[in-house]
C-alpha positions in Angstrom: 111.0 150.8 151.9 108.5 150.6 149.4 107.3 154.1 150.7 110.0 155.7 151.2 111.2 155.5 148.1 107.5 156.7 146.5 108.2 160.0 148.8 112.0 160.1 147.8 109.8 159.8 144.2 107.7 162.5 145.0 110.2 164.6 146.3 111.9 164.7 142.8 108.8 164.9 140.9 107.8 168.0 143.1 111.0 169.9 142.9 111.6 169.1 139.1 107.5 170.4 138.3 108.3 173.2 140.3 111.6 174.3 138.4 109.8 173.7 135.4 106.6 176.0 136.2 109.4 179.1 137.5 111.1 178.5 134.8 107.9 179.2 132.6 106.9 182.2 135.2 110.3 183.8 134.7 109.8 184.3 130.5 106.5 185.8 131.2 106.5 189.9 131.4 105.6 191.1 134.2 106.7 187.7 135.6 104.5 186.0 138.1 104.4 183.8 141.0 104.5 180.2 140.5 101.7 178.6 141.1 101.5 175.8 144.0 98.3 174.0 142.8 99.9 173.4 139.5 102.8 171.8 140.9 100.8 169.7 143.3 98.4 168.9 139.9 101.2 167.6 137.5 103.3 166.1 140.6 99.9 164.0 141.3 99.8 163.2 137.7 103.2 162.1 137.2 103.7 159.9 139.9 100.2 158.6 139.0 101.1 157.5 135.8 104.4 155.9 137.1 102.0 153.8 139.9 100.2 152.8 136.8 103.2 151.3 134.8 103.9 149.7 137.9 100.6 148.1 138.4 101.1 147.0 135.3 103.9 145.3 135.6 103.2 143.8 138.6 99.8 142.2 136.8 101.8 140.9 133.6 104.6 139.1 136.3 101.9 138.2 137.9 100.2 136.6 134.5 103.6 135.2 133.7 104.1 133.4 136.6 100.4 132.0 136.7 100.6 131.0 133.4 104.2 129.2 134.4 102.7 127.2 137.2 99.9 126.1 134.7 102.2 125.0 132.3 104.1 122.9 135.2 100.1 121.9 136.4 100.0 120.7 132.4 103.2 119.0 132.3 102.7 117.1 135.2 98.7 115.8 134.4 100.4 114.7 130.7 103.0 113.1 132.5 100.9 111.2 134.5 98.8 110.5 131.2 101.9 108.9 129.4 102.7 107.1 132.7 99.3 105.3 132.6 99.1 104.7 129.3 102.6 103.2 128.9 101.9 101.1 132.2 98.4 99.7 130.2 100.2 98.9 127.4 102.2 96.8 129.1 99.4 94.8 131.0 98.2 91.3 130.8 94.7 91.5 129.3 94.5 92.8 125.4 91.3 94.9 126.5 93.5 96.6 128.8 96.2 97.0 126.3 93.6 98.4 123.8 92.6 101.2 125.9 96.5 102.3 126.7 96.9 102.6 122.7 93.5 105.0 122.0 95.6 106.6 125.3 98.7 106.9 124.0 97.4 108.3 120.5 95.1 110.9 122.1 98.7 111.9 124.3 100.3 112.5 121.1 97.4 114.6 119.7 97.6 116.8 123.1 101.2 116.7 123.4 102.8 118.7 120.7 106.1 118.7 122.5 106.7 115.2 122.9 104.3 113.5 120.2 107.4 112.1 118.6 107.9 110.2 122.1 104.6 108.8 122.6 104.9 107.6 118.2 108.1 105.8 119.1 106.6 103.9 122.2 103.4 102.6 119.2 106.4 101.4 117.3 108.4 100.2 119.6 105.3 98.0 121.0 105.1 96.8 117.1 108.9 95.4 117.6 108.1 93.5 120.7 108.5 89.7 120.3 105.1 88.8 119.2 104.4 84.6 118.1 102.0 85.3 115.7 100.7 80.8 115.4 97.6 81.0 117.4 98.5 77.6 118.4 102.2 78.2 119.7 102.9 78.3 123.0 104.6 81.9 123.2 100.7 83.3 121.7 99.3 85.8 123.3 95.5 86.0 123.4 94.1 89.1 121.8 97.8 90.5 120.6 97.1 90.4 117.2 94.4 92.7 117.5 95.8 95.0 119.7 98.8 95.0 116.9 96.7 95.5 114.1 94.7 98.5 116.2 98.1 99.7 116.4 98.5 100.1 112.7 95.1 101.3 112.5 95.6 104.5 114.5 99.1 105.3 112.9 97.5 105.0 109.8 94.8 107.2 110.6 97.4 109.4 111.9 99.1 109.8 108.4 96.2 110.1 105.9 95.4 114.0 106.0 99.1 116.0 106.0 97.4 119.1 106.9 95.7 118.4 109.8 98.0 120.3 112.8 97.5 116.6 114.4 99.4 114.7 111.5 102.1 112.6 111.8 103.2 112.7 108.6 106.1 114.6 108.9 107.2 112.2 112.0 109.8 109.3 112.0 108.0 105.7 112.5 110.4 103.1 112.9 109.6 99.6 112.6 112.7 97.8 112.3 112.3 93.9 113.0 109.1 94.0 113.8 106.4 91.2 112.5 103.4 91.7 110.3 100.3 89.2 110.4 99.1 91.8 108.3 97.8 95.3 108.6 96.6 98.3 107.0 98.7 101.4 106.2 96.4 102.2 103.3 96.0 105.8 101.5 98.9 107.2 104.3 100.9 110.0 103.0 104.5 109.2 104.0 106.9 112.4 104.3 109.0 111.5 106.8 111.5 108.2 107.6 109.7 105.1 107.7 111.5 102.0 108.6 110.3 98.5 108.3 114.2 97.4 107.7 114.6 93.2 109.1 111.0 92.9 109.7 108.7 90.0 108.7 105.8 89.7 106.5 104.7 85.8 106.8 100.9 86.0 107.4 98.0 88.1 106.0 98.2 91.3 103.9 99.7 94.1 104.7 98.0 96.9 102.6 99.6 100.4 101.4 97.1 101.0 98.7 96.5 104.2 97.7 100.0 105.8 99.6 101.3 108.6 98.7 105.2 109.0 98.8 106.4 112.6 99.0 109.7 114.5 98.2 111.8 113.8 101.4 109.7 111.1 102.4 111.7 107.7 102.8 110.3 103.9 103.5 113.0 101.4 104.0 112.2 97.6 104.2 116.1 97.1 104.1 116.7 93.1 104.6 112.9 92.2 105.6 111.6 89.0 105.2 108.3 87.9 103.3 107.5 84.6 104.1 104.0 84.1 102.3 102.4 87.1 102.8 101.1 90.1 100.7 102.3 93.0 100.6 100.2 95.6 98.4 101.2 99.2 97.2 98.4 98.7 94.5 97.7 102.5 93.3 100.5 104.4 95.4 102.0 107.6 94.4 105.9 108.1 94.2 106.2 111.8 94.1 110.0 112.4 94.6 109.9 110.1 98.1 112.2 106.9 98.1 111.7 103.1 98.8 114.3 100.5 99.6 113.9 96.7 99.4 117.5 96.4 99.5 119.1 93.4 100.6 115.2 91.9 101.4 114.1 88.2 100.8 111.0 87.1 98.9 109.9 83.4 99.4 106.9 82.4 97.9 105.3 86.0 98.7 103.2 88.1 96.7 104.5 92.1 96.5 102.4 94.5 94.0 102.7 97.9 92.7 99.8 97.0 90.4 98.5 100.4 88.8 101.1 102.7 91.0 102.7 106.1 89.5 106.1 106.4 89.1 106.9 110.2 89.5 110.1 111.4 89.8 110.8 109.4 93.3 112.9 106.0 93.6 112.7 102.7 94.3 115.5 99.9 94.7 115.8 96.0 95.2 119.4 95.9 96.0 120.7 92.5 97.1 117.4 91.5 96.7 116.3 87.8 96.6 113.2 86.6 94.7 112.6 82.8 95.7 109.4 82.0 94.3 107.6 85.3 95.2 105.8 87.6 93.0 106.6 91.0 92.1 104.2 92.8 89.9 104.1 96.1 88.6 100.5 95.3 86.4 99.6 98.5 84.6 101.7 100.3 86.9 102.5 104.1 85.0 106.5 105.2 85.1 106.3 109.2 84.4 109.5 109.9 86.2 111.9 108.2 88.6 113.8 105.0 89.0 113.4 101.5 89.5 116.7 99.7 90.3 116.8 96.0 90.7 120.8 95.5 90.9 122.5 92.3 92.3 119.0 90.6 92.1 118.4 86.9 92.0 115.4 85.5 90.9 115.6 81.7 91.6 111.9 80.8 90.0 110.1 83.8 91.1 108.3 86.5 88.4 108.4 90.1 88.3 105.5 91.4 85.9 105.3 94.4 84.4 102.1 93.8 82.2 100.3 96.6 80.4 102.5 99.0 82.4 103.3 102.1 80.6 106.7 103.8 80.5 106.9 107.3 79.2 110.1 108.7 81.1 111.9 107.6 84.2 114.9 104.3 83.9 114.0 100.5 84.6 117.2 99.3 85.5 118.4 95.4 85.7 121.8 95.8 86.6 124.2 92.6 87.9 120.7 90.2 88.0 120.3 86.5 87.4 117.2 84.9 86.2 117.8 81.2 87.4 114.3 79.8 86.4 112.6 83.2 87.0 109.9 85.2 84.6 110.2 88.8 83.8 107.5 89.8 81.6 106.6 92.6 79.7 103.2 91.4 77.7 101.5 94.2 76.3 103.5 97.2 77.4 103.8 100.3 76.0 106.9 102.1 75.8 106.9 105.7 74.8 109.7 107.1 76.3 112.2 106.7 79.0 114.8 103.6 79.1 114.7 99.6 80.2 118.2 98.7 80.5 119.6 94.8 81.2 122.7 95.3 82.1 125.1 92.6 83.0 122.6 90.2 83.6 122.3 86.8 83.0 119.6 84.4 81.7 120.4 80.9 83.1 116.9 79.2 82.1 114.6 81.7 83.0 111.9 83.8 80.6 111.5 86.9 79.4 108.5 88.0 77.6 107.4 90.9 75.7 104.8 89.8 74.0 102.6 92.2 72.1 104.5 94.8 73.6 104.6 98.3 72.0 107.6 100.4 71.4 106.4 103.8 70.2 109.6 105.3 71.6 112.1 105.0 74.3 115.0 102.5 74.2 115.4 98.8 75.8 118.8 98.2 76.3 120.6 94.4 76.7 123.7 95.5 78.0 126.5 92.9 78.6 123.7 90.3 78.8 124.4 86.9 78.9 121.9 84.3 77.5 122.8 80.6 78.4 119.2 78.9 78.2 115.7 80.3 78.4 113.5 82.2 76.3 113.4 85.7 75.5 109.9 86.6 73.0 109.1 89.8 71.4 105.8 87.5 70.2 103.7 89.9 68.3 105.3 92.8 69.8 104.9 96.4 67.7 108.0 98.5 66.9 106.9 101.7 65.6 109.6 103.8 67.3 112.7 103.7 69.5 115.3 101.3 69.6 116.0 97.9 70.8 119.6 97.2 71.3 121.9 94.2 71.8 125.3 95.6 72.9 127.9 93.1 74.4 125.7 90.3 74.3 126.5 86.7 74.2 123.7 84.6 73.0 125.1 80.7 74.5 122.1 79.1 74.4 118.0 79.2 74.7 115.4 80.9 72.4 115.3 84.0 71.3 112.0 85.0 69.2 110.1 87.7 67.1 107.6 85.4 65.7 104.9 87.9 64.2 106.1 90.8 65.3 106.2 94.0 63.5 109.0 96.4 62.7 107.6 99.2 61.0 109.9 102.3 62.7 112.4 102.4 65.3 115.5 99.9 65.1 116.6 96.6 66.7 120.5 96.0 66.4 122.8 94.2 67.6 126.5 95.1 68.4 129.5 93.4 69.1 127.1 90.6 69.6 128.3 87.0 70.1 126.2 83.9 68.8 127.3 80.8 70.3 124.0 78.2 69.7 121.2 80.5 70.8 117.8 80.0 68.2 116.8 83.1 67.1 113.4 82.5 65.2 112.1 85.4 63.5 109.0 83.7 62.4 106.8 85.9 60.1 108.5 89.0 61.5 106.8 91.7 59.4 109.2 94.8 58.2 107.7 96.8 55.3 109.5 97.8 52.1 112.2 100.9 52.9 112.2 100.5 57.0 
């Protein structure tokens, strides 16, 4: 067939060369004979250059085709890859489970297509029952550092955004799972992170230094800290979000000491504070909003000393201070709002102490005040306002002992005064202001 059809080609070639040369011959005075040889010549050429294209073609199906099959030969050897390493991750001894995590992660590096796949199996080995008392009978020996190896190489995995081999950009989800501690320090989150319903009870976990990027989102919706630390000590909220909502705090120790607040946001919804520590030491608010609404603090403290506010919204909204300390001492506010809104102290403390309003506005909104202290102690008002509006003062202390009111305003309207002690002490407020 095949050469048949090249001398059904040639035949057409031929005759249409030939025309074309007669053709030529004709116009040409006298006219002359056609020349055979330079028919044969351009019919040569022609289907030459037609055997040529097909050769070509031929190679590149060829190339396509080889190129298929070692895509399939590929496929198959990182199949076989994930099948191994999923199948040491499951196995008895931690050494063994060791090497199936360095094998997984190196998967995920070589498989672009389904790195997401090999991520989720890391965090899904996180959420696996795991008895972290060494001494309890469901402990595993070696798990706790297989889990915290686990950590490591995510972590790794999300500290350089530009590297093709980030996982940055990828979901991590580790709902319910339990930390003994852990390091996710310096990772740049711009993806959905989920820790919502797990449990912090031993150790540290550690996001210092983390950066949290527009479109990035960390949820620890209704997780548990039971003793342990939790740091964000230095982190960067860039536009990103992080949820605390509807999470429980007993007796542990959560800090945002010396993080910026940039234009991202961060809520405690629902959030209960039994005896835990929240701190937000010299923590910078340049942007953004921090949200603790329907909040109880039931003895616990949330601390915001020496932090600076120069834009952005702290927000107390719907929050009860049952024995709890908020405290302020020596902040400087220079813009952007505090507001109390609805919220009720029932015995607990509020301090701004030697605070130092240079502009901005706090805001008790609706407060209710039925024992407990509230101190502006040698606090500084040079600018911006502090404002009582709604307020009902039913009890506790109220003091401004030394401060000094040399700009700004403190008012109080439609205020009620049922028994609170307001003690203005030596409160300082020069002539005209």
């Amino acid at each position: 067939m095949a050469l048949l059809a090249a001398g059904v080609l040639g035949w057409v070639v031929y005759h249409y060369a030939y025309d074309h040369f007669a053709q030529a011959a004709a116009k040409e005075k006298p006219a002359k004979p056609v020349d055979i040889n330079d028919v044969v010549k351009a019919t040569v050429t022609a289907l030459t250059l037609v055997g040529a294209v097909l050769a070509g073609l031929y190679a590149y199906r060829k190339q396509l085709l080889a190129e298929g099959d070692a895509h399939r030969a590929d496929a198959s050897q990182l199949a076989d890859r994930y099948t191994t390493a999923a199948g040491q991750l499951g196995h008895d001894q931690a050494a063994v489970r060791l090497a199936g995590v360095y094998a997984l992660a190196r998967l995920a590096d070589d498989w672009e297509e389904q790195r997401q796949v090999c991520i989720d199996v890391l965090c899904a080995y996180l959420r696996m029952p795991y008895e972290p008392d060494p001494t309890a009978s469901g402990h595993k020996a070696g798990e706790r550092e297989v889990r915290h190896t686990v950590i490591r190489v995510i972590r790794d995995h999300l500290q350089h955004s530009r590297d093709p081999l980030s996982w940055c950009t990828y979901s991590l989800d580790f709902t319910g799972a339990i930390f003994d501690g852990g390091d996710f320090s310096r990772s740049d989150f711009r993806g959905r992170v989920r820790f919502d319903g797990a449990r912090f009870n031993r150790g540290t976990v550690s996001f210092y230094g983390a950066r949290y990027n527009r479109g990035g989102t960390v949820s620890f919706n209704g997780a548990a800290f039971d003793g342990g630390t939790v740091t964000f000590k230095n982190t960067t909220l860039s536009g990103g979000t992080v949820n605390f909502d509807g999470a429980a705090f007993d007796g542990s120790t959560v800090t945002f000491e010396g993080t910026v607040f940039a234009d991202g946001t961060v809520t405690f919804k629902n959030t209960a504070l039994n005896g835990g520590t929240l701190t937000f030491e010299r923590a910078v608010f340049d942007g953004g909003t921090l949200t603790f609404e329907s909040t109880a603090l039931n003895g616990g403290t949330v601390n915001f000393e020496r932090a600076v506010f120069s834009r952005g919204r702290v927000v107390f909204k719907n929050t009860a201070f049952d024995v709890g300390w908020v405290a302020f001492e020596r902040a400087v506010f220079d813009g952007g709002t505090l507001t109390f809104e609805n919220t009720m102290f029932n015995g607990g403390t509020g301090t701004f102490e030697r605070a130092v309003f240079s502009g901005g506005a706090v805001t008790f909104k609706s407060a209710m005040f039925r024992s407990g202290r509230l101190a502006f102690e040698r606090a500084t008002f040079e600018d911006g306002t502090l404002t009582f509006e709604n307020t009902t003062f039913d009890g506790g202390t109220v003091t401004f002992k030394d401060a000094t009111l040399s700009g700004g305003s403190i008012t109080f309207n439609h205020t009620e005064f049922n028994g609170t002690i307001f003690d203005w002490g030596a409160l300082s407020v020069p002539v005209g202001a």
